[in-house]
Wavefront OBJ file of the C-alpha trace (Angstrom):
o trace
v 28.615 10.392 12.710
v 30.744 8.337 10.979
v 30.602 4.390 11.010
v 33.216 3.341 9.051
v 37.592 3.796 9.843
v 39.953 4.395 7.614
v 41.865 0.857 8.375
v 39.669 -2.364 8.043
v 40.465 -3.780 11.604
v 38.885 -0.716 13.157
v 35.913 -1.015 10.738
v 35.525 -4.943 11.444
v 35.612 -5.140 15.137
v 32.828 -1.935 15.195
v 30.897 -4.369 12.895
v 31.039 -7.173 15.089
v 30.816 -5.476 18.226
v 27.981 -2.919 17.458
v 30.583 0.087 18.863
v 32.026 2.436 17.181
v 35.970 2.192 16.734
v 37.138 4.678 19.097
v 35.467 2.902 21.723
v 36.938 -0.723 20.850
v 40.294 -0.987 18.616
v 41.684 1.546 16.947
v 44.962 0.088 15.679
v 45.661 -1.906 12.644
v 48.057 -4.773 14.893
v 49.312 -7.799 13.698
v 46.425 -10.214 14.233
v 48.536 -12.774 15.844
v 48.881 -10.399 18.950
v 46.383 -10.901 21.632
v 45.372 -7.198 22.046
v 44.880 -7.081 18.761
v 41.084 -7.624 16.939
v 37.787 -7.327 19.579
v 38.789 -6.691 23.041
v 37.652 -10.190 24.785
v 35.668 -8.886 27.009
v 33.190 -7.167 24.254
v 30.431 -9.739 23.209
v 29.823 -10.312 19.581
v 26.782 -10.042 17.811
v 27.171 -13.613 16.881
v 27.451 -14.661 20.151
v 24.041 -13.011 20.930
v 22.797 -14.368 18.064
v 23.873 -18.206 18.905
v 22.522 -17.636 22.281
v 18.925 -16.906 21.038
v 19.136 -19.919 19.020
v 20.358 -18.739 15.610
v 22.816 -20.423 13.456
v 25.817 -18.456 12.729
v 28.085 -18.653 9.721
v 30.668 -15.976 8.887
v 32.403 -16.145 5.392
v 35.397 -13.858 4.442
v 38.149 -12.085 5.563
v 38.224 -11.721 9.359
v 40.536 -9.509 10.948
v 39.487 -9.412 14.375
v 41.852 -11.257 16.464
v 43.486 -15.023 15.804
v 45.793 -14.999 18.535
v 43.977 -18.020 20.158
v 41.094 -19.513 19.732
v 38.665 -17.306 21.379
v 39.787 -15.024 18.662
v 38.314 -16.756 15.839
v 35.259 -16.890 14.852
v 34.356 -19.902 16.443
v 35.289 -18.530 19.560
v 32.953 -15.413 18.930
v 30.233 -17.734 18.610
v 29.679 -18.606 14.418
v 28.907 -22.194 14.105
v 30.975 -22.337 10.987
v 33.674 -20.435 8.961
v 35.392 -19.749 5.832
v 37.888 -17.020 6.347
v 41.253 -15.818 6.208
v 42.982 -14.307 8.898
v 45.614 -11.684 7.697
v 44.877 -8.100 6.701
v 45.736 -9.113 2.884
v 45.024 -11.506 0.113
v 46.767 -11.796 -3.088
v 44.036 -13.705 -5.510
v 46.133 -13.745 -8.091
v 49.061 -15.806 -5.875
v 47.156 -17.352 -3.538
v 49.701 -16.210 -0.776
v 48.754 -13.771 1.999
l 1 2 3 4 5 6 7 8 9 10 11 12 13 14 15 16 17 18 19 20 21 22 23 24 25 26 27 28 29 30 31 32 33 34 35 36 37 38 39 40 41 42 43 44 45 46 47 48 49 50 51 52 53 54 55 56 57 58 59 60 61 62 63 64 65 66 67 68 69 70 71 72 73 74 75 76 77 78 79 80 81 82 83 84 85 86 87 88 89 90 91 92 93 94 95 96
């Protein structure tokens, strides 16, 4: 069995959703889109987690969905973030 996709998006959104990529997103989209990232209607392990009274923080890249704001990661439940939304970052420039 193999957890992991060859593209992060895939990868990310079987992290967060406890499924395995074929069953939830498959594509590498741009994240803008709104099918792209976690299907809305798949609940988010921080979103369990919140409801049984943990605090959530997520920190790094996301790449699940920012097309509005129940894409982000407020919207999937973390209490706090510090992320970056696009499939790159260039450390060296800053710039995505």
């Amino acid at each position: 069995r193999h957890y992991v996709h060859s593209m992060c998006t895939p990868t990310r959104v079987s992290v967060q959703s406890g499924r395995l990529p074929v069953h939830a997103q498959m594509t590498l989209k741009n994240p803008e889109e709104p099918s792209s990232g976690m299907p809305r209607n798949m609940t988010g392990i921080a979103e369990k987690l919140s409801s049984a009274g943990y605090q959530t923080h997520f920190v790094g890249k996301w790449d699940v969905g920012m097309a509005t704001h129940k894409h982000t990661p407020r919207g999937r439940g973390y209490g706090t973030s510090l992320c970056y939304f696009e499939h790159k970052n260039d450390y060296w420039t800053q710039k995505c």
